[in-house]
NUZA-400830 format. One record per residue: x, y, z of N, C-alpha, C in turn; residue in three letters. Coordinates in Angstrom, 3 decimals, padded with zeros to 6 digits. Layout:
X | Y | Z | X | Y | Z | X | Y | Z | ALA .
...
% end
This chain:
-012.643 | -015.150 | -001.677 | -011.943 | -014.072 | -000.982 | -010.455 | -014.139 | -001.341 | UNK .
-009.672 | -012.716 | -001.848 | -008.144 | -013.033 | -002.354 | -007.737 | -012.807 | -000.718 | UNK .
-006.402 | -013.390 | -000.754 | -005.313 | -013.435 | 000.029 | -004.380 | -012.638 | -000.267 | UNK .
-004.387 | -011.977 | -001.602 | -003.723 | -010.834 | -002.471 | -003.551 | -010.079 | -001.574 | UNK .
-001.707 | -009.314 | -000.682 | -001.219 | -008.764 | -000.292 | -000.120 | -007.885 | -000.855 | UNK .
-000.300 | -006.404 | -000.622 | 000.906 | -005.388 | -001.102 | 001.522 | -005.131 | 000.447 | UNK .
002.818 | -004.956 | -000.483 | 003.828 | -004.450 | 000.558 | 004.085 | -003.327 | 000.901 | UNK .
004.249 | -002.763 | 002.105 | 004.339 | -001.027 | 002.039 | 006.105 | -001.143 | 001.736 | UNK .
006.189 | 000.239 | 001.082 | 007.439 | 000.313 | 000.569 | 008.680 | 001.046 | 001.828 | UNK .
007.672 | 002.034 | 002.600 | 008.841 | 002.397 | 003.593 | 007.732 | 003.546 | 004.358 | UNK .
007.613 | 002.698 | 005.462 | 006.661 | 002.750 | 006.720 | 007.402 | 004.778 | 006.877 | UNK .
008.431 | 005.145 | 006.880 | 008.985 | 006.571 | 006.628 | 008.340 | 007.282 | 005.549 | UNK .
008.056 | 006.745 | 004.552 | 007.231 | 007.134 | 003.089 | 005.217 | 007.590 | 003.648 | UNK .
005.296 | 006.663 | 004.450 | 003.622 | 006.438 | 004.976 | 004.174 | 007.021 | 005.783 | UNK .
004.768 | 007.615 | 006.746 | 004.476 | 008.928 | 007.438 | 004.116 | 009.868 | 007.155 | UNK .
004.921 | 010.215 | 006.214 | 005.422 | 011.537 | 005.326 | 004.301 | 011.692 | 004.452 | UNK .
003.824 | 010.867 | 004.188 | 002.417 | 011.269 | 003.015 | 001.283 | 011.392 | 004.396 | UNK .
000.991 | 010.737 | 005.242 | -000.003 | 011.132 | 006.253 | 000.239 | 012.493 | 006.717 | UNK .
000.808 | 013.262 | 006.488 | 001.290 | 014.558 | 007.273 | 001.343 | 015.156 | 005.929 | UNK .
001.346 | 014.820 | 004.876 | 001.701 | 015.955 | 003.698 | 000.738 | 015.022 | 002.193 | UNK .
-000.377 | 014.585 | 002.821 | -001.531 | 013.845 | 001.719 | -001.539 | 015.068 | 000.226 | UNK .
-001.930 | 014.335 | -000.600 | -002.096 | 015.203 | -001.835 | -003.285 | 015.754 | -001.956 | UNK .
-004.071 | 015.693 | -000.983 | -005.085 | 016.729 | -000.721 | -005.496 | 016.576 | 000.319 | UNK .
-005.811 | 017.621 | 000.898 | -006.686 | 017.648 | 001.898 | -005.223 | 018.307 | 003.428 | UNK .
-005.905 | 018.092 | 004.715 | -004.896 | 017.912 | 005.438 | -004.234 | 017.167 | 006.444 | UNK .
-003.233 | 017.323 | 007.103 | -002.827 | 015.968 | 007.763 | -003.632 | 014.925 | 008.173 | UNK .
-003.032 | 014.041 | 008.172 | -004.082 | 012.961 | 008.693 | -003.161 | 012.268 | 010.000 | UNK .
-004.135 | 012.359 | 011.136 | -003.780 | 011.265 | 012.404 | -003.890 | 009.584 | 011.462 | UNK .
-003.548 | 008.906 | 012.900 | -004.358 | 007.712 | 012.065 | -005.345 | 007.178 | 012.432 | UNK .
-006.007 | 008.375 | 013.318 | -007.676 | 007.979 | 013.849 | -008.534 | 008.553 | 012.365 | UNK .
-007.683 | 009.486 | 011.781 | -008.569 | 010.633 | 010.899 | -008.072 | 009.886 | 009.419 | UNK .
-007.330 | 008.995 | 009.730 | -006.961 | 008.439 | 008.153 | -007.726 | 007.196 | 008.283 | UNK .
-008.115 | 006.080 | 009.357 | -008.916 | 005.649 | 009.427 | -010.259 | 005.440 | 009.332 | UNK .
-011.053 | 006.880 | 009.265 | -012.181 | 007.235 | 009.356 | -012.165 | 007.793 | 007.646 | UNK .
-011.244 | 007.893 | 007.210 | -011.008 | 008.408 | 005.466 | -011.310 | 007.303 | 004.773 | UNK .
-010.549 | 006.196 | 005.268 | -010.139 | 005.315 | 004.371 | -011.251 | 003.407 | 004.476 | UNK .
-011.820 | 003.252 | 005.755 | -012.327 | 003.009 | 006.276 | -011.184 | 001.481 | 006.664 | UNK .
-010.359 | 002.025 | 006.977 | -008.893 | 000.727 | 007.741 | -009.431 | 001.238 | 008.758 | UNK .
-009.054 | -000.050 | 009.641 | -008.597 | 000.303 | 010.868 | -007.270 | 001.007 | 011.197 | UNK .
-007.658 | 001.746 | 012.619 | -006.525 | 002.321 | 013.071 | -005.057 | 001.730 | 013.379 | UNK .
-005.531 | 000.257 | 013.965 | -004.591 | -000.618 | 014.317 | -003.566 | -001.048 | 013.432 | UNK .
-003.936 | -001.252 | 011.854 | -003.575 | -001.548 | 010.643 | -003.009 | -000.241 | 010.622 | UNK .
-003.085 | 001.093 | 010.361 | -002.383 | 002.180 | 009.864 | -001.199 | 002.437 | 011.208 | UNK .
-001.368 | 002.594 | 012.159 | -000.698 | 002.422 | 013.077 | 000.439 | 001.314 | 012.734 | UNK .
000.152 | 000.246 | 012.532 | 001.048 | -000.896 | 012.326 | 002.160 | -000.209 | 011.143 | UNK .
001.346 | -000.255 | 010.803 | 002.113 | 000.142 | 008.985 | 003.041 | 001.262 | 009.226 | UNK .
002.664 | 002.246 | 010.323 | 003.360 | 003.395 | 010.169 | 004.710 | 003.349 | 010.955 | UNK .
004.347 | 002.320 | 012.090 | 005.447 | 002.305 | 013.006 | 006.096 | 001.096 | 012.458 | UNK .
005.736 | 000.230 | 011.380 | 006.507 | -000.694 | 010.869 | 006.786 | -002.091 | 011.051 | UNK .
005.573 | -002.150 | 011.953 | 005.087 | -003.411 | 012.453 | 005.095 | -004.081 | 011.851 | UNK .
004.445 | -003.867 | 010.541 | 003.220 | -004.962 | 009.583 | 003.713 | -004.334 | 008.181 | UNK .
004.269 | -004.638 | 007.583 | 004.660 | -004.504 | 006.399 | 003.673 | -004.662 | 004.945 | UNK .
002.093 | -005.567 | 005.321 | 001.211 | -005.654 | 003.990 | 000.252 | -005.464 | 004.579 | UNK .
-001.000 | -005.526 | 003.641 | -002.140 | -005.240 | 003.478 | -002.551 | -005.236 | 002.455 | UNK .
-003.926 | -005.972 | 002.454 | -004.913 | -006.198 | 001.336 | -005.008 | -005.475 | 000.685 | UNK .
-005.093 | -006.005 | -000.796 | -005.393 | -005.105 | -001.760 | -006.105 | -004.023 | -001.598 | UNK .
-007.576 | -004.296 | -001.160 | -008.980 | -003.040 | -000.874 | -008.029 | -002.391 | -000.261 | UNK .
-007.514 | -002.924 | 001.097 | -006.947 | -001.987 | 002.037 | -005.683 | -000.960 | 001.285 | UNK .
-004.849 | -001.461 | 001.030 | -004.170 | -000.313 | 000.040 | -004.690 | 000.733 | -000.785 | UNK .
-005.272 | 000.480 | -001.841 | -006.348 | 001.280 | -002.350 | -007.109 | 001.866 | -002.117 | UNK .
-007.445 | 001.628 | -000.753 | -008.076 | 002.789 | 000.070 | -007.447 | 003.770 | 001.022 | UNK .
-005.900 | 002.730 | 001.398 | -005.581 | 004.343 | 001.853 | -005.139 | 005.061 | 001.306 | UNK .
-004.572 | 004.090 | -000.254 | -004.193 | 005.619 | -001.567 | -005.050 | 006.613 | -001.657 | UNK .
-005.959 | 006.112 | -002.119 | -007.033 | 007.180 | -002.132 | -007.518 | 008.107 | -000.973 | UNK .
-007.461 | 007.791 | -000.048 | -007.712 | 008.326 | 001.172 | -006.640 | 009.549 | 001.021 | UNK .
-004.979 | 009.168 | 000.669 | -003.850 | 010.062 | 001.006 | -003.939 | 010.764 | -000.334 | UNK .
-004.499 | 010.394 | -001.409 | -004.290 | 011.261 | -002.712 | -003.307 | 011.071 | -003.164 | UNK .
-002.462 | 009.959 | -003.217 | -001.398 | 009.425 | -004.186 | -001.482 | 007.936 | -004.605 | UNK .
-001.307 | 007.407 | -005.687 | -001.503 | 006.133 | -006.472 | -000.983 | 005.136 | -005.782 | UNK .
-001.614 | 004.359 | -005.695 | -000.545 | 003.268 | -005.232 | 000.444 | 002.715 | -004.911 | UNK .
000.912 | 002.894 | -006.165 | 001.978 | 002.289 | -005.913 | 003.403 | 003.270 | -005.574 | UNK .
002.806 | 004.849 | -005.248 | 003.717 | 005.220 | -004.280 | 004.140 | 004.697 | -003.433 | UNK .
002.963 | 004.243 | -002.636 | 003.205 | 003.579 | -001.122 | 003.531 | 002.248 | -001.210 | UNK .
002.979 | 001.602 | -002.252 | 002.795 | 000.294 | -001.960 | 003.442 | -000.730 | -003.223 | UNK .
003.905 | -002.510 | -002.761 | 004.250 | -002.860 | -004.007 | 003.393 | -003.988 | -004.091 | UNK .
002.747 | -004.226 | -005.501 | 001.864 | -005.584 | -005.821 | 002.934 | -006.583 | -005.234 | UNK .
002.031 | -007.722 | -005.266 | 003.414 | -009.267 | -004.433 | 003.252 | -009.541 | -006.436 | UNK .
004.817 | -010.377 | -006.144 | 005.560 | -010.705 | -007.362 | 004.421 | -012.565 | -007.802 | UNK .
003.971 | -012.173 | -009.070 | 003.433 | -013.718 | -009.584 | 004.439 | -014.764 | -009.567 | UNK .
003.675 | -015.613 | -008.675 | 004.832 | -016.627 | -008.567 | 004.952 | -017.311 | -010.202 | UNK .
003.953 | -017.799 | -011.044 | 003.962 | -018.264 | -011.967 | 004.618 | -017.567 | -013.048 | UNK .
005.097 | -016.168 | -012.676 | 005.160 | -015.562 | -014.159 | 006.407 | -015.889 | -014.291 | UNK .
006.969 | -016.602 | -016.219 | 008.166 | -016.630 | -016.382 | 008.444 | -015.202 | -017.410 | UNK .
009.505 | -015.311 | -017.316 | 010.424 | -014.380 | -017.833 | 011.286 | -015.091 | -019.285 | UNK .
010.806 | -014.418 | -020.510 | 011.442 | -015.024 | -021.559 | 012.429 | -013.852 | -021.975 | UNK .
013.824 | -014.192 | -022.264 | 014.423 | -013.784 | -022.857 | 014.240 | -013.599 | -024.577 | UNK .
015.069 | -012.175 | -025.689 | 014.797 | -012.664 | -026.849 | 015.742 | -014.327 | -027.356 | UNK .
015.136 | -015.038 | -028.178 | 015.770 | -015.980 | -028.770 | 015.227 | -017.237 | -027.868 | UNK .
014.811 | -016.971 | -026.815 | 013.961 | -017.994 | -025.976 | 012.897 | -018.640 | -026.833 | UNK .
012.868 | -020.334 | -027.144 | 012.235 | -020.877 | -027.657 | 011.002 | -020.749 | -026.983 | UNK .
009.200 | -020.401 | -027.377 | 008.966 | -020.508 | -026.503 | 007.989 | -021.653 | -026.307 | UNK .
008.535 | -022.798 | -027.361 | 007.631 | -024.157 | -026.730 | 008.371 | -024.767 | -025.624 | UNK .
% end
């Protein structure tokens, strides 16, 4: 099971797309819940800014649910392992 968490980018952003989705029409967050299959408690959180992440599935489903990509709403968490090479960086 991942522990893999995205960040919502601005709980104001997840309003604004629940009320103006790229298809379909507004969504409560009883009716975006029942879209997306989150709980209410979780979209609620998120919207009023409670709770700032959520599981991967869970993101991806309420993209899809709202009809915009991902990473409108949301940001992958940063790899802790990944380095960053500059050019001229030896890289043994």
């Amino acid at each position: 099971m991942s522990h893999t968490r995205y960040t919502l980018k601005d709980p104001a952003k997840f309003r604004w797309v629940m009320e103006n989705p790229g298809r379909g029409a507004p969504y409560s967050v009883r009716t975006l819940a029942e879209a997306s299959g989150c709980g209410p408690g979780l979209i609620q959180k998120l919207a009023s800014g409670s709770q700032s992440t959520v599981g991967v599935l869970g993101a991806h489903a309420l993209a899809e649910a709202l009809g915009v990509a991902v990473l409108v709403l949301f940001m992958p968490p940063v790899t802790p392992n990944r380095v960053t090479m500059t050019m001229g960086d030896d890289p043994e």
